[in-house]
N, C-alpha and C positions, 0 to 999 in steps of 0.2 A: 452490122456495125454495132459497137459495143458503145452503152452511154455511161457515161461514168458522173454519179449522184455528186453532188458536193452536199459537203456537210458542215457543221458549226465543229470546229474544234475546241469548244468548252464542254457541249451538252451531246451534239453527237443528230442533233437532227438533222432532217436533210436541210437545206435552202431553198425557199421558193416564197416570195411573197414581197410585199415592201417589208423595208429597214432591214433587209440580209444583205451583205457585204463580203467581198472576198478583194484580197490583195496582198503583193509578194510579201513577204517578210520585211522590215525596213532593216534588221539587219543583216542579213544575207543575200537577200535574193532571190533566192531558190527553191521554197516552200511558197506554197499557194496557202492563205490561211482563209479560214470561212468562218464569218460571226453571222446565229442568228438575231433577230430584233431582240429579242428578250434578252440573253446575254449580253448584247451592246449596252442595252438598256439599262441593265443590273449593274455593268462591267464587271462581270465574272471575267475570273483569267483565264488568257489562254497560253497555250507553248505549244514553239515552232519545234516541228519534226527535223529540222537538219541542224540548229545551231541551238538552240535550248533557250531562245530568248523568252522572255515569259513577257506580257502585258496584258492591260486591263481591257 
């Protein structure tokens, strides 16, 4: 069985710990987006892989 990491899509690290968050895109749907705590924290941007929405 294959395990597939999630990661912060601002920084790129994995997810694991409190204050990581993952959830669909609000505008599309269809991407999974992953923030770690530091990026949330910071609100560094991120942008969704299927519709280019960007937020903090």
């Amino acid at each position: 069985m294959l395990r597939v990491e999630r990661r912060c899509n601002s920084c790129g690290v994995v997810l694991h710990g409190l204050g990581t968050t993952t959830f669909l895109c609000p505008s599309c749907g269809k991407a999974t987006i992953g923030r770690c705590a530091r990026c949330r924290d910071q609100s560094v941007p991120y942008k969704c892989s299927e519709c280019g929405l960007q937020g903090p």
